[in-house]
C-alpha positions in Angstrom: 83.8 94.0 107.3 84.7 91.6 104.1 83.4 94.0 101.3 84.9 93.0 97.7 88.3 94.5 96.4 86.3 96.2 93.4 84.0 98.2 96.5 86.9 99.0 98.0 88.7 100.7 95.1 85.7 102.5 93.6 85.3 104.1 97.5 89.5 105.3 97.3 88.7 106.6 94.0 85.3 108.2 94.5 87.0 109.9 97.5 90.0 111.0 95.1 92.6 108.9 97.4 93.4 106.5 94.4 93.7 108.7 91.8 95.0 109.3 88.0 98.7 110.6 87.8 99.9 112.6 84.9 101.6 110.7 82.8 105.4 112.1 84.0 108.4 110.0 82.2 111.4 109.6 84.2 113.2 110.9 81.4 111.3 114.3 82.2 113.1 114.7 85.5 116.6 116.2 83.4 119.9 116.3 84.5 123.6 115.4 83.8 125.8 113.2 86.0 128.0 115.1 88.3 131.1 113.4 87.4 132.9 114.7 90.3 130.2 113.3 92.1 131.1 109.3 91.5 134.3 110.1 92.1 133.5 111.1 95.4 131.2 108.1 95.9 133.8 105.8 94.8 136.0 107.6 97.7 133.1 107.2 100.2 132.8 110.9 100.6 129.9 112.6 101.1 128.4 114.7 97.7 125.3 115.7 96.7 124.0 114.0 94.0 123.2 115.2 90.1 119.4 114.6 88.9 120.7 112.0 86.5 121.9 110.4 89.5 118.5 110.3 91.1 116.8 109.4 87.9 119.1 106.6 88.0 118.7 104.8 91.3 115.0 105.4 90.9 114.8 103.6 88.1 116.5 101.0 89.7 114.8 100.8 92.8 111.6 101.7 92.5 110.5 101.4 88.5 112.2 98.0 87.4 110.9 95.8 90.4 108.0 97.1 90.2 107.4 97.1 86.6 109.7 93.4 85.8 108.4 90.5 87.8 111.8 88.8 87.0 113.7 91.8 88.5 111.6 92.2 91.7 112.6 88.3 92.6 116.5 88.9 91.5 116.4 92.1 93.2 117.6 93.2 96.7 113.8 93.7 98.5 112.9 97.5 98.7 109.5 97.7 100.5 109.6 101.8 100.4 111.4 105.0 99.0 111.8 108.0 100.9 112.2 111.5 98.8 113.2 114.2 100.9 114.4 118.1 100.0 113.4 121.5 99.5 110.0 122.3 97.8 110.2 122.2 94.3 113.0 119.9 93.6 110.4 117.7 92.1 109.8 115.1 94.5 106.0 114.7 93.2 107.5 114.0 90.0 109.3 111.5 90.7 106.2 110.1 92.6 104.6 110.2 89.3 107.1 109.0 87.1 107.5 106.1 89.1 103.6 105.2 89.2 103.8 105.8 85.0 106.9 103.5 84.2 105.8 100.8 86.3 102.1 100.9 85.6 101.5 101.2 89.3 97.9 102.5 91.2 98.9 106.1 92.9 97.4 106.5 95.9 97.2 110.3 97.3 97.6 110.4 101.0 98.8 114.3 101.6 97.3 116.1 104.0 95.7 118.4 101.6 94.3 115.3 99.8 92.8 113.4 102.7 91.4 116.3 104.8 88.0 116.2 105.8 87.2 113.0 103.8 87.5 110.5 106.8 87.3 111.6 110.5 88.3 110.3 113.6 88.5 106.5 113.6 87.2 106.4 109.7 91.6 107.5 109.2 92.4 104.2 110.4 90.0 102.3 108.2 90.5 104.6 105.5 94.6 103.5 105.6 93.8 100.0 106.1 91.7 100.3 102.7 94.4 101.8 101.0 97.4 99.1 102.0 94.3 96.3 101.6 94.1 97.6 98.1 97.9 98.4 97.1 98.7 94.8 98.0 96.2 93.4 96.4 96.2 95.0 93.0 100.3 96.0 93.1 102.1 97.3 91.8 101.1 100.6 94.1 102.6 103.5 95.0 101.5 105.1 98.5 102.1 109.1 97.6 102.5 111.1 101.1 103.8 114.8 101.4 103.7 117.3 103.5 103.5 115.0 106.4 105.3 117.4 108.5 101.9 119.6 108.3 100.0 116.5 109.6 102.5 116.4 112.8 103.0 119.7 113.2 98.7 120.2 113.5 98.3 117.1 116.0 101.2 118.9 118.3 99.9 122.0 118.6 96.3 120.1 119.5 97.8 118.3 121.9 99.8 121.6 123.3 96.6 123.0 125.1 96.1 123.4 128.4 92.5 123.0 130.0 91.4 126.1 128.9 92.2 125.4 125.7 94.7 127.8 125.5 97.8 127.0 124.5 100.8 126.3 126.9 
């Protein structure tokens, strides 16, 4: 029902959902500019871009509105950030980097994380806890990887015949 913010939180951290980050700088995420790369921005052509890059529009979407009041009312309105790519490219870092420069609340949703701590319809209360509590104490940020594992286990459930083999 109505239980108080403070219950709320000490459950998310009790169940390691809301959770300390390390402290990660966004200068730790190094990298030059790929110079070559802005010039083929500038032509509208496509490029993959340098870490500095990265560093750089994270720090301007993500960090500064969160972290500068005056920049998150000036500021175009980002409500989330996707990081995509291959594993290891240091997606969690940037997670983490962004939850440390802007003083943010990290909130752990992977798979890994949440499995086995809330069940059935418990998910559903569990998430509406978590966005409950990010908007109320934000700045948050709402960590969630390896969602593909999430989908991937939930289609081969539903991939069963009657037998319960699978089709």
């Amino acid at each position: 029902a109505n239980r108080p913010m403070d219950s709320l939180l000490a459950e998310l951290v009790g169940n390691g959902i809301c959770q300390k980050y390390g402290k990660v700088k966004m200068n730790d995420f190094a990298g030059d500019f790929n110079y070559l790369g802005s010039t083929m921005e500038k032509a509208k052509s496509q490029f993959d871009p340098s870490f500095a890059h990265i560093r750089q529009i994270v720090t301007e979407y993500c960090v500064l509105p969160l972290a500068s009041k005056y920049v998150h009312e000036h500021a175009p309105l980002i409500r989330s950030i996707l990081f995509y790519g291959f594993r290891g490219t240091g997606k969690t870092m940037l997670a983490h980097a962004v939850a440390t420069e802007s003083g943010s609340l990290f909130f752990n949703l992977t798979a890994t994380n949440t499995d086995g701590k809330y069940t059935g319809k418990q998910v559903v209360m569990m998430m509406h806890m978590v966005f409950k509590v990010a908007k109320a104490l934000a700045p948050s940020v709402i960590y969630i990887d390896d969602i593909d594992q999430v989908f991937s286990a939930a289609k081969k459930k539903g991939a069963k015949g009657k037998k319960g083999k699978a089709k």
